[in-house]
C-alpha angles and dihedrals in degrees: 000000000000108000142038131005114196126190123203127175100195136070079214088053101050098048091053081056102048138002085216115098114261108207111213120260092355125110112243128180108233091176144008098288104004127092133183137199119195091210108173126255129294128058100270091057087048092044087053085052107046091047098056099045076060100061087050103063108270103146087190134038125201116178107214129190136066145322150171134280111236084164102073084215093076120085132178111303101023113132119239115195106164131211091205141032127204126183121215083272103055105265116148133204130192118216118223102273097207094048094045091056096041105045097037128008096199130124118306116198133120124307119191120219129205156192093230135026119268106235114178134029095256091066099048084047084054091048093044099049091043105046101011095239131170100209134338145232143155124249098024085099094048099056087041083062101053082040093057093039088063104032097244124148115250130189121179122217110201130172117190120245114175114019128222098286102050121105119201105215113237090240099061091041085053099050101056118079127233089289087053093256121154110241106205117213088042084056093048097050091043083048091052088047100051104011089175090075086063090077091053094055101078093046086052093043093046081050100052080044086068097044100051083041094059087041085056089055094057101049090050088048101047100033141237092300115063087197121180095194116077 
């Protein structure tokens, strides 16, 4: 491989940037010059990932999928595509400017990334007023880390999927597996516990909705390459 390395964490993700099958945790060429690896969520799972596409060949990495609001001016479907990443300890990581604005002329910005999901709008406002951050995630730091170690350029594709505001109930995080999958009987008996999360499930769906539509866009847009070379 000579070309682009993209991490996704989500089954969801991955089918907004690409029809073809994404194993999970396997590498898989989607285009001349341009593999992927659906790698699960958190930013050990990313860091796996981005190293190994690495070691492949990949001579640039781009992380792809969706993220939260901490600016309350995002809202479901906005494009992220941040000019900085920080982890949880302060790190900081730059995107490659000219790929970035090539590639996709959307908002830059900072995006947090960290170790667990934040699931109500204390929290983000907790995140926003500490780190300055426009929205969050969780692997986007650790692939800018493998992407710095070996002096690769990154950019970081990001469409929001829940604003400032939203909270996820426990009891949905809890019932998707690390693709972010339901798993069904896991979702039944969290809905038996705390009914009250089922009313929040079609406002989140209709909000990732908007996210992977907005992903889908800018594949179509931008082609099946992804390339960071002109």
């Amino acid at each position: 491989m000579s070309g682009v390395g993209i991490v996704v964490a989500l089954a969801s993700e991955a089918r907004a940037l690409t029809p073809r099958h994404l194993p999970p945790s396997e590498i898989f060429g989607i285009a001349p010059g341009v593999d992927a690896v659906l790698c699960g969520m958190g930013p050990a799972a990313a860091g796996r990932a981005g190293q190994r596409l690495v070691e492949l060949g990949a001579d640039a990495l781009m992380v792809f999928g969706v993220a939260g609001a901490l600016d309350a001016q995002l809202i479901p479907g906005d494009l992220v595509c941040p000019e900085t990443v920080l982890d949880e300890h302060g790190a900081r990581y730059t995107t490659d400017t000219e790929w970035r604005a090539r590639e996709f002329a959307g908002p830059g910005g900072v995006l947090l990334s960290v170790s667990k999901v934040l699931t109500d709008a204390a929290a983000k406002s907790v995140a926003r007023s500490r780190f300055g951050a426009h929205a969050v995630d969780m692997e986007s730091a650790a692939v800018a880390a493998v992407a710095k170690a070996h002096g690769l350029p990154l950019l970081v594709v990001r469409a929001i999927a829940d604003d400032a505001a939203t909270a996820i109930p426990q009891a949905i995080s809890d019932s998707v597996d690390a693709y972010g999958r339901p798993r069904p009987l896991a979702l039944i008996s969290a809905l038996l516990r705390s009914p009250s999360a089922a009313f929040a499930l079609p406002r989140l769906a209709a909000s990732m909705n908007r996210a992977l539509s907005a992903l889908s866009a800018i594949v179509e847009k931008s082609g099946p390459h992804f390339g960071w070379k002109t």
